[in-house]
Backbone as a chain_set.jsonl record, in Angstrom:
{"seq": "XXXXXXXXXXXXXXXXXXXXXXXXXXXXXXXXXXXXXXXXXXXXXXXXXXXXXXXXXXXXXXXXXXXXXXXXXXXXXXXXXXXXXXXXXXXXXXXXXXXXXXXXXXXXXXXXXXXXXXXXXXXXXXXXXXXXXXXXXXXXXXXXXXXXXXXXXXXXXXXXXXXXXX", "coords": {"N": [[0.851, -1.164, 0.0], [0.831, 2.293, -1.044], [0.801, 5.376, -1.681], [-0.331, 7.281, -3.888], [1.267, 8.914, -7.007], [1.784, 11.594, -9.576], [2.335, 9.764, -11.544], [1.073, 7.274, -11.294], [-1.251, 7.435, -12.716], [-2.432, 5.968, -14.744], [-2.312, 3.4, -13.998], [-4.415, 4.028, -11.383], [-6.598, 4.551, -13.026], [-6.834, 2.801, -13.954], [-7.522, 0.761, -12.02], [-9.258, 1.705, -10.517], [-12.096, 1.223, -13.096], [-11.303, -1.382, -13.059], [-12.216, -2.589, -10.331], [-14.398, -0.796, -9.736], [-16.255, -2.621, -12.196], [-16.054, -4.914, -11.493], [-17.67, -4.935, -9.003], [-19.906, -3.589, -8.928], [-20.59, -3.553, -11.935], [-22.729, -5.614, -12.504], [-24.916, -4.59, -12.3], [-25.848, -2.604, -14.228], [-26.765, -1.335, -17.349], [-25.197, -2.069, -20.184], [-24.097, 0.436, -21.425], [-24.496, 2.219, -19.957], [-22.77, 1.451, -17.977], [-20.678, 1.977, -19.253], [-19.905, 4.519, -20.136], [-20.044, 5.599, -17.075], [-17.626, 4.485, -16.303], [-15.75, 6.03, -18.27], [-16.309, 8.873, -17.821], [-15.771, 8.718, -14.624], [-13.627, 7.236, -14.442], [-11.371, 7.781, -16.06], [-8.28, 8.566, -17.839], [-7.302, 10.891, -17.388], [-9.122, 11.948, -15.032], [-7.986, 11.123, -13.136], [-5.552, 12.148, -13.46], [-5.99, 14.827, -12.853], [-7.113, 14.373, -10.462], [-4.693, 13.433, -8.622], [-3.177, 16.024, -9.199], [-4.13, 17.481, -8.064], [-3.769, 19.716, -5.068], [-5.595, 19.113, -2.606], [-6.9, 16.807, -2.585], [-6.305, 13.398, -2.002], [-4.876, 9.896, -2.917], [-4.655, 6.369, -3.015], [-2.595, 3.509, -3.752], [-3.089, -0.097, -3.921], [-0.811, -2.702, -4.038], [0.032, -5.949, -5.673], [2.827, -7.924, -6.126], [3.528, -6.07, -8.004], [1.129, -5.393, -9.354], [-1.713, -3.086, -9.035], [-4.154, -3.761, -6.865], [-6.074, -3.041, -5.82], [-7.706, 0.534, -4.13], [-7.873, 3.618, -2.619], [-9.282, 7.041, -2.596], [-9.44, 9.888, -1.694], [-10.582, 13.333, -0.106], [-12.216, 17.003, -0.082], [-15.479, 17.418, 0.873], [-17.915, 16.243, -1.186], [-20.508, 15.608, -1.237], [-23.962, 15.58, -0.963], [-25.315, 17.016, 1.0], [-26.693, 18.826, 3.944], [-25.321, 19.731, 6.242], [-22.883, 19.444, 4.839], [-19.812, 21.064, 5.207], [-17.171, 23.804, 3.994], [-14.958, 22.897, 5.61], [-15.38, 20.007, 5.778], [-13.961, 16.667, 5.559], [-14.15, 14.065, 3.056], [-14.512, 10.598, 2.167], [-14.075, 9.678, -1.009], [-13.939, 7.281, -2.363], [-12.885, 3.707, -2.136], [-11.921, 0.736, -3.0], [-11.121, -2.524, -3.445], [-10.151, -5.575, -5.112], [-12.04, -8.079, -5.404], [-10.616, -10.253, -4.961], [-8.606, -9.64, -2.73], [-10.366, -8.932, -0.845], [-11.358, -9.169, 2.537], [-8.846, -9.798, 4.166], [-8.454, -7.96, 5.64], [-6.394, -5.848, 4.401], [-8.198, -4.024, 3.426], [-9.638, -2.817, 5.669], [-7.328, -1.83, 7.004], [-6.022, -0.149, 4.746], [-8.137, 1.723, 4.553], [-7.95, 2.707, 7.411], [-5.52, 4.74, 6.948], [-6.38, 6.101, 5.101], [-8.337, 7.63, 6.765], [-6.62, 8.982, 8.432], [-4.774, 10.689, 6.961], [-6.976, 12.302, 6.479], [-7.278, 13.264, 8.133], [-5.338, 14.324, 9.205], [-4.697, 17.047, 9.867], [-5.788, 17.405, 12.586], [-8.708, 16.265, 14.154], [-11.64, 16.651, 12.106], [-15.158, 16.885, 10.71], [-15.618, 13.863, 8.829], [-17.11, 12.017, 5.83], [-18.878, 10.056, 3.764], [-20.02, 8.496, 1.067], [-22.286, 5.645, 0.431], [-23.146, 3.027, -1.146], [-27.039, 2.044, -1.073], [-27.317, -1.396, -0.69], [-24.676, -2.23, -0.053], [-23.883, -4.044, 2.234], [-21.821, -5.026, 3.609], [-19.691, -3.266, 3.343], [-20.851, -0.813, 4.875], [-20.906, -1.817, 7.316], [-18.275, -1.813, 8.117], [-17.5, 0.496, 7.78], [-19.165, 1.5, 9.766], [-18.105, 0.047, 11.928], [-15.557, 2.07, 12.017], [-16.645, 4.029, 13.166], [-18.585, 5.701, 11.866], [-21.865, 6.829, 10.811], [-25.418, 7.242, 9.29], [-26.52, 9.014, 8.119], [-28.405, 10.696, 5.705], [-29.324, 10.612, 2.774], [-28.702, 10.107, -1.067], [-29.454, 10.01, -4.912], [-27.066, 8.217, -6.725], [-25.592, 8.796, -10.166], [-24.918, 6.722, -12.441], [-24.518, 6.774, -15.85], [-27.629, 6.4, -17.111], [-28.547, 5.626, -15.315], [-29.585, 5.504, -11.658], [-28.435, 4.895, -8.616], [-29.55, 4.269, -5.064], [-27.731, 5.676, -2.834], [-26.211, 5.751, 0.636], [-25.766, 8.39, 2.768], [-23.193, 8.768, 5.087], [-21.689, 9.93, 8.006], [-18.801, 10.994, 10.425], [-17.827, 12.298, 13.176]], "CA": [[0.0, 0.0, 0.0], [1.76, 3.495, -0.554], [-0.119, 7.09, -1.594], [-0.05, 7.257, -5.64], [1.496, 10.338, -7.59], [1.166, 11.843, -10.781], [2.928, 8.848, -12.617], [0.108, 6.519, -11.183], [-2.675, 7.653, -13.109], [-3.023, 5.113, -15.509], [-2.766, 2.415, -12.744], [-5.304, 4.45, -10.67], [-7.837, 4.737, -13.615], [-7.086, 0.783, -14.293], [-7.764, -0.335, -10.718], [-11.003, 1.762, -10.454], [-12.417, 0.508, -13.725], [-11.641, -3.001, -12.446], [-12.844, -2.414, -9.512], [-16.05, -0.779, -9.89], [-17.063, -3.221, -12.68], [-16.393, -6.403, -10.694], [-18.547, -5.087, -7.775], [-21.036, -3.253, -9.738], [-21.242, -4.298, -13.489], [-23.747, -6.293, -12.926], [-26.077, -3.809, -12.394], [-26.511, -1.775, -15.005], [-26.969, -1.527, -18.873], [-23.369, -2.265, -20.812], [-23.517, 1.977, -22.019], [-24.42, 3.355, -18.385], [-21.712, 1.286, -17.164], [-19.55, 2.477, -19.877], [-20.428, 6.059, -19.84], [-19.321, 5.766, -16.458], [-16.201, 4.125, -16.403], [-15.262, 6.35, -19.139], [-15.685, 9.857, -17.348], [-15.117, 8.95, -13.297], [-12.234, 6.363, -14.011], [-10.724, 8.093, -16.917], [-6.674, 8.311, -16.951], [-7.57, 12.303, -17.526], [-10.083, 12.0, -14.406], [-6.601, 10.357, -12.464], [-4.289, 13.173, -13.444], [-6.482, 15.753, -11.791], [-7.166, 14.097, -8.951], [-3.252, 13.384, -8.186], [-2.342, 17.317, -9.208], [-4.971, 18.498, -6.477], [-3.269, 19.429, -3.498], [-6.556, 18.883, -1.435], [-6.91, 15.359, -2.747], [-4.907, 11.782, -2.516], [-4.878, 8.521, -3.587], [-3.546, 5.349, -2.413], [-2.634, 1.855, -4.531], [-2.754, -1.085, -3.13], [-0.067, -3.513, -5.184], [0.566, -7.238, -5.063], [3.653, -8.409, -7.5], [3.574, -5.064, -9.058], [-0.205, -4.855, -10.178], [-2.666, -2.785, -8.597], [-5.445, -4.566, -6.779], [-7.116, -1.595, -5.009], [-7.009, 1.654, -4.344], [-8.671, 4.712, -2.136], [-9.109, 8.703, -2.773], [-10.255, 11.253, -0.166], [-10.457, 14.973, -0.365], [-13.133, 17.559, 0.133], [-16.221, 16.983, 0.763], [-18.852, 17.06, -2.232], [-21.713, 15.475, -0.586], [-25.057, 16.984, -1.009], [-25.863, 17.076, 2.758], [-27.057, 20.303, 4.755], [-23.946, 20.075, 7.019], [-21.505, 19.295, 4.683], [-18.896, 22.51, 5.003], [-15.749, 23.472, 3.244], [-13.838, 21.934, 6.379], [-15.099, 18.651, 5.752], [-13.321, 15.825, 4.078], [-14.678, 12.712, 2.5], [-13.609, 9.355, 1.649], [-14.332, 9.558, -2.171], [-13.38, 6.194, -3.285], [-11.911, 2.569, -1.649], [-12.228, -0.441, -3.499], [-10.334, -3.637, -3.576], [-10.962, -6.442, -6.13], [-12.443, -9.177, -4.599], [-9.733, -11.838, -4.295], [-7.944, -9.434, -2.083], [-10.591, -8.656, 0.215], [-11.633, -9.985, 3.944], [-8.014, -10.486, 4.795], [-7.555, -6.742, 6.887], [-6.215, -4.929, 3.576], [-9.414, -2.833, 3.28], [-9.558, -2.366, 6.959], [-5.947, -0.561, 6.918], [-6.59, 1.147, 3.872], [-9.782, 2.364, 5.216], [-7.254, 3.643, 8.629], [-4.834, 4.991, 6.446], [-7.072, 7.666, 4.343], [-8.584, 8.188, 7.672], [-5.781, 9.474, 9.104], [-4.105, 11.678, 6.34], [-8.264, 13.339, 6.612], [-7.162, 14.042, 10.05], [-3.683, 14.847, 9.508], [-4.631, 18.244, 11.117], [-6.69, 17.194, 13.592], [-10.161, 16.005, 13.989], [-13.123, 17.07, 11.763], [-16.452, 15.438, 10.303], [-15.834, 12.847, 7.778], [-18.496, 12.095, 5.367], [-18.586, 9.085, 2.818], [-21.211, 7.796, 0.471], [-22.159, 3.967, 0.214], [-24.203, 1.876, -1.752], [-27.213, 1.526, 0.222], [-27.389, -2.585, -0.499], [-23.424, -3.07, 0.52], [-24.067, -3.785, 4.14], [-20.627, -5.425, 4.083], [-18.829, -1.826, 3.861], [-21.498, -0.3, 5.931], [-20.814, -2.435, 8.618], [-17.026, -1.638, 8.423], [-17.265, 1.965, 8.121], [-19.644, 1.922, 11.15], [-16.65, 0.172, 12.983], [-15.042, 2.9, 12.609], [-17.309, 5.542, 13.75], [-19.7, 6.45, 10.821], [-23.95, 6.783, 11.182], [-25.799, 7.152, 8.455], [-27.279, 10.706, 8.088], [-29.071, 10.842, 4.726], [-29.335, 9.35, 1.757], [-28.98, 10.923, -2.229], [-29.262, 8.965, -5.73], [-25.973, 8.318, -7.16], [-26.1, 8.434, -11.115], [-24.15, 5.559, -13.311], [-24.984, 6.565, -17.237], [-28.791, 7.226, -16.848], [-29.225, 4.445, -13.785], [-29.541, 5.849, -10.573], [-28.446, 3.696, -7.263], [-29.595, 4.451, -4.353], [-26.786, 5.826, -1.772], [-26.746, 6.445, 1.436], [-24.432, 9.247, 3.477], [-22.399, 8.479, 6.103], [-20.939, 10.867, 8.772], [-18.367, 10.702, 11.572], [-17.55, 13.514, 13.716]], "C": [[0.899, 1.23, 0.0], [0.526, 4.203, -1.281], [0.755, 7.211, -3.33], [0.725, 8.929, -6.124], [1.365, 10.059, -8.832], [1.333, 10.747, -11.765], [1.918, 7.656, -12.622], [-1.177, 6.828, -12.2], [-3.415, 7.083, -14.076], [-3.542, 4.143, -14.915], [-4.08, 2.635, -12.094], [-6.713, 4.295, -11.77], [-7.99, 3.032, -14.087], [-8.101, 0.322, -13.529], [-9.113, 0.174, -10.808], [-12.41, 1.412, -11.6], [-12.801, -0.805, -13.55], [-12.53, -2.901, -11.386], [-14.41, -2.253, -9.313], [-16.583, -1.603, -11.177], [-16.937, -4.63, -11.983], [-17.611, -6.016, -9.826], [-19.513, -4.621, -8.224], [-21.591, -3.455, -11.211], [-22.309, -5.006, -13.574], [-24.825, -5.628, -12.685], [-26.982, -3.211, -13.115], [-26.466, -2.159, -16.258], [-25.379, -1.264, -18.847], [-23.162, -0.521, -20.907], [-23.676, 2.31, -20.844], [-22.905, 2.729, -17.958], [-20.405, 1.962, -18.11], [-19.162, 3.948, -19.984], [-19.606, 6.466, -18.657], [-18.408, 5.589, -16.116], [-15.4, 4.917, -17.049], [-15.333, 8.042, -18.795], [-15.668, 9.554, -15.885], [-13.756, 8.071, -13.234], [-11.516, 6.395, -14.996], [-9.546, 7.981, -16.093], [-6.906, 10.345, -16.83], [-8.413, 12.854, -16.275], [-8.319, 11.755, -13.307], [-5.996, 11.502, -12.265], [-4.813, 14.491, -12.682], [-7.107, 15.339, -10.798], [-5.744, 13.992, -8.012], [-2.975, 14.886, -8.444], [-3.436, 18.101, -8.397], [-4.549, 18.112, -5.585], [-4.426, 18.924, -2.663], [-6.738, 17.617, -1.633], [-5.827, 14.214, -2.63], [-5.552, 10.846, -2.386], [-3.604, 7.845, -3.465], [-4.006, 4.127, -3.383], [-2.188, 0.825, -3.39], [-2.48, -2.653, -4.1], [-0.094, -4.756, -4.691], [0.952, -7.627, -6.512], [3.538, -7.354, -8.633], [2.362, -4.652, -9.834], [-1.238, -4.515, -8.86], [-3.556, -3.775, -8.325], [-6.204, -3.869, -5.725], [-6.648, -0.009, -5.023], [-7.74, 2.564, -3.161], [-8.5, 6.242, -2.853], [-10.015, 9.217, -1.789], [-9.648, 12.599, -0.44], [-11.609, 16.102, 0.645], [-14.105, 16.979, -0.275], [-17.283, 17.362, -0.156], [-20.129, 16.612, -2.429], [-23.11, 16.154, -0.699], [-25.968, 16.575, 0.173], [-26.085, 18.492, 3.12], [-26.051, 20.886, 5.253], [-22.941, 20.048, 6.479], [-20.676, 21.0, 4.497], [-17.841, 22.352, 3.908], [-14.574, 23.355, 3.972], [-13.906, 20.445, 6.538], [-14.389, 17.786, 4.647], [-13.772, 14.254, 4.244], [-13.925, 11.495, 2.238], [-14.503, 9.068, 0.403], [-14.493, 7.897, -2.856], [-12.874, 5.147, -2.451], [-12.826, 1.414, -2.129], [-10.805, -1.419, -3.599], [-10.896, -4.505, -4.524], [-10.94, -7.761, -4.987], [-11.922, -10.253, -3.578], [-9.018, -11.045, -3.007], [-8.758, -8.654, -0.807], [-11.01, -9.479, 1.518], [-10.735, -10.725, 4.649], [-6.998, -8.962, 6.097], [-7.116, -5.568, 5.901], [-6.628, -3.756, 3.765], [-9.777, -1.919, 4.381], [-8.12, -1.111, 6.903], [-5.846, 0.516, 5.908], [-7.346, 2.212, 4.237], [-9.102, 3.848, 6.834], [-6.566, 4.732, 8.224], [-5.198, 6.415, 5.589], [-7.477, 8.184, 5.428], [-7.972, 9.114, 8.39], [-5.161, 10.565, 8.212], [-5.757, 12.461, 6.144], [-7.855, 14.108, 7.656], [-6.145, 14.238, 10.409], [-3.58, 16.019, 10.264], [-5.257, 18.536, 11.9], [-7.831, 16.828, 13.085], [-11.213, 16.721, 13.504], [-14.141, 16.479, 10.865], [-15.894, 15.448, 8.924], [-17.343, 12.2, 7.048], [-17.624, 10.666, 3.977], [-19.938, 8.779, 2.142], [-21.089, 6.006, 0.313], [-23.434, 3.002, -0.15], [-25.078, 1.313, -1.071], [-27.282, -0.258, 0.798], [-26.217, -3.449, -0.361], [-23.048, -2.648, 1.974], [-22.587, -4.093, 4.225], [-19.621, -3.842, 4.434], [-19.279, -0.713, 4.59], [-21.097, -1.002, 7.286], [-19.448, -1.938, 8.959], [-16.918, 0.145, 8.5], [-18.387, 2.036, 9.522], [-19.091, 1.541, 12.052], [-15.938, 0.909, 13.398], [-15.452, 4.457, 13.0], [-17.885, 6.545, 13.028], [-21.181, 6.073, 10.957], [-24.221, 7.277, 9.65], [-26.635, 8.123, 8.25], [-28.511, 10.955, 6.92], [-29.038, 9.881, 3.903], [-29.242, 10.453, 0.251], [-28.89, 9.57, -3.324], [-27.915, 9.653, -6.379], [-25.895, 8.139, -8.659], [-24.697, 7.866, -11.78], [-24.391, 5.8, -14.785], [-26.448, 7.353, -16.635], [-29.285, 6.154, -15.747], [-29.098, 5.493, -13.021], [-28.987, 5.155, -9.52], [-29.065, 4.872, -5.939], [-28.795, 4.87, -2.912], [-26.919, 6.239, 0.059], [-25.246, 7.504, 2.261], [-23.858, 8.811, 4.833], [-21.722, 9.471, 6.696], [-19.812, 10.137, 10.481], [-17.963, 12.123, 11.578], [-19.108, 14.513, 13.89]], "O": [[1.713, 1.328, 0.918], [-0.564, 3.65, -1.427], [1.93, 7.214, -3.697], [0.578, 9.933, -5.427], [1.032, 8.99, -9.345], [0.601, 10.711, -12.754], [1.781, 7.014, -13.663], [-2.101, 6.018, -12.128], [-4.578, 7.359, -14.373], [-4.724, 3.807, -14.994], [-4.905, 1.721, -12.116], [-7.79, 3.937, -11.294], [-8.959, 2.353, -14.427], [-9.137, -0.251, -13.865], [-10.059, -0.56, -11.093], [-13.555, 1.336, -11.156], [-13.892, -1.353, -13.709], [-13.709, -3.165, -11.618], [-15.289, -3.034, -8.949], [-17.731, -1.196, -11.359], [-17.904, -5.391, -12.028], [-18.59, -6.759, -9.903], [-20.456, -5.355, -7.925], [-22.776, -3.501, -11.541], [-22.9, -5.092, -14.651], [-25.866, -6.242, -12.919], [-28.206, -3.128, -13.01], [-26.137, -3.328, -16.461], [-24.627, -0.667, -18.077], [-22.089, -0.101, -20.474], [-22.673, 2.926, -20.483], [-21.987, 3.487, -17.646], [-19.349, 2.362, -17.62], [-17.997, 4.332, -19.881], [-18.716, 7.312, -18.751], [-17.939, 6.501, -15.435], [-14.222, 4.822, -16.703], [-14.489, 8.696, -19.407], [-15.412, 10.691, -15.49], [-12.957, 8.112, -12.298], [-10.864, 5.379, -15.236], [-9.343, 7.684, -14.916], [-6.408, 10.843, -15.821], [-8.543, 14.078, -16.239], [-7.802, 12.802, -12.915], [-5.836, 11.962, -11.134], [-4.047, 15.125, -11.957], [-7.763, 16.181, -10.186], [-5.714, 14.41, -6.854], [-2.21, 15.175, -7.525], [-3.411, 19.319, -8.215], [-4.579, 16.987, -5.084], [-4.02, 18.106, -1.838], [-6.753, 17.054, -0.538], [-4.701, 14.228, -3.127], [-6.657, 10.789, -1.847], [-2.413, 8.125, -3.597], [-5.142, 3.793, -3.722], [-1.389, 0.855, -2.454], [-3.299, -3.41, -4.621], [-0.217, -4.923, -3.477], [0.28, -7.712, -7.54], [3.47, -7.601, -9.837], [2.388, -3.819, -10.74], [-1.526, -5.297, -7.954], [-3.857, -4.612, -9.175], [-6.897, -4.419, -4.869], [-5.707, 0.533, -5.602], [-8.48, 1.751, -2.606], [-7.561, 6.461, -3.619], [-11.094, 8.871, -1.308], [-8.53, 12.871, -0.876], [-11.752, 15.977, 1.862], [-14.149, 16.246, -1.263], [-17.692, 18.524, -0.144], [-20.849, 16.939, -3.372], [-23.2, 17.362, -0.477], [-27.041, 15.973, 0.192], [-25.523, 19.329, 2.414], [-25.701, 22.048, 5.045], [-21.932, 20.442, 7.063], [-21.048, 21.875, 3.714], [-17.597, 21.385, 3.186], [-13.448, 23.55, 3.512], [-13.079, 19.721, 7.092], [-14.243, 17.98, 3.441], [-13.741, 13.515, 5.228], [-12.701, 11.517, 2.111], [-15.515, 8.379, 0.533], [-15.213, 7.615, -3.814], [-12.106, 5.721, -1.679], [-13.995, 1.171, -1.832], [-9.667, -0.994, -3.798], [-12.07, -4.318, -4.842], [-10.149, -8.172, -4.138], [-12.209, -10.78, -2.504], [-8.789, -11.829, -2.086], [-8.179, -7.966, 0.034], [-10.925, -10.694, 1.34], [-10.967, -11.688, 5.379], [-5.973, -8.869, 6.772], [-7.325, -4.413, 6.275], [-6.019, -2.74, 4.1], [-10.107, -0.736, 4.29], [-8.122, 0.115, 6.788], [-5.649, 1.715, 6.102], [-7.097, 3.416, 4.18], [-9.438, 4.991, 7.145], [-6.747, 5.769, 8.863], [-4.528, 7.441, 5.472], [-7.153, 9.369, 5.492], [-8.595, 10.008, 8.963], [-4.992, 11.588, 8.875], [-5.605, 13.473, 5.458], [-8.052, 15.287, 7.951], [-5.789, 14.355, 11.582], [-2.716, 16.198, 11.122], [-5.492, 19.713, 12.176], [-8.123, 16.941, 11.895], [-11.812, 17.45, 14.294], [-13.805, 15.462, 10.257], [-15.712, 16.374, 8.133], [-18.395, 11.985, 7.65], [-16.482, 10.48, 3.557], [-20.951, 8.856, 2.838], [-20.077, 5.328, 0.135], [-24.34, 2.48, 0.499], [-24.764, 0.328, -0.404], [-27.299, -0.603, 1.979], [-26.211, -4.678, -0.426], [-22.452, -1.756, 2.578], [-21.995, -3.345, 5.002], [-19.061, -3.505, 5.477], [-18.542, 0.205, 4.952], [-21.074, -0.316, 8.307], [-19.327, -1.59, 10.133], [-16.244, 0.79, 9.303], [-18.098, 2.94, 10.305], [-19.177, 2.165, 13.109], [-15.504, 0.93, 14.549], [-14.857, 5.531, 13.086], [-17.859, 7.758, 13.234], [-21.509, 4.918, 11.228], [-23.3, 7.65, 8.924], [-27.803, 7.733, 8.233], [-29.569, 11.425, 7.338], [-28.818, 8.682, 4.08], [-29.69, 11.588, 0.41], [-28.477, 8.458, -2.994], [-27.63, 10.838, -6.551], [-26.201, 6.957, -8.811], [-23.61, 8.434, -11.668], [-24.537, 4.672, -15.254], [-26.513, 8.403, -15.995], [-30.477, 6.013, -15.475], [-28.545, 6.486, -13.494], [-29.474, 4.081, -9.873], [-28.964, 6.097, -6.005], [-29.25, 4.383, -1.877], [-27.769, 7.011, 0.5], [-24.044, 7.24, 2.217], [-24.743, 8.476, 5.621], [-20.998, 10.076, 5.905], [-20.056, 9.209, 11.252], [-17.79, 12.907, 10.645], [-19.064, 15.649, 14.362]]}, "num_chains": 1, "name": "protein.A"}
């Protein structure tokens, strides 16, 4: 696991591609999913997320190939409370084979902590409301479930729900 820079950004737009179509592909129509893959996990979507100071992104390698990743920044939430001192956890996915062995867990500590590199303030995350599995783990570590907004994929919608700590 290390914290990606600008040279990552092909990697980064790989892993989240992979990523979000293993765990979600099966959801939607082939063009929504492509639509979206094609502007949130561009390599052009990558390179300005790595050259924003307020943002980072972490890979998580095994034998030299990406098999996860996170991003956290500001928060862009459409909550009541969200301010422009909160910061979010944008993004953490692992591909399958490499989860339920602690990875995701440390990952998960790891963005947490560079949020709160200058002390403590509310964290906010969005999450799929029918993946109890990463609901359950972010409420380990001290997230409730505040709202809810639809998240749009192409012209699908999902259902999300918000998450707060602090």
């Amino acid at each position: 696991m290390r914290r990606a820079g600008p040279d990552d950004a092909e990697a980064l737009a790989g892993i989240g591609q992979r990523t979000f179509a293993e765990a979600f592909g099966h959801l939607y129509p082939a063009e929504d999913l492509a639509d979206f893959l094609g502007s949130a996990h561009s390599v052009a979507r990558a390179r300005s997320d790595l050259a924003n100071p307020a943002k980072a992104a972490w890979l998580v390698e095994s034998d030299g190939e990406a098999v996860g990743y996170a991003l956290a920044g500001p928060c862009k939430l459409p909550h009541p409370e969200v301010t422009p001192a909160c910061g979010e956890l944008d993004r953490i996915y692992l591909l399958k084979a490499y989860q339920g062995g602690g990875t995701g867990s440390r990952l998960l500590a790891e963005v947490l902590a560079w949020l709160e590199r200058d002390g403590p303030r509310r964290l906010w995350l969005g999450v799929w409301s029918e993946n109890l599995g990463a609901q359950k783990l972010y409420a380990r570590h001290g997230f409730e479930v505040v709202g809810s907004y639809d998240f749009a994929v192409g012209k699908s919608a999902d259902h999300e729900l918000i998450m707060r700590r602090g």
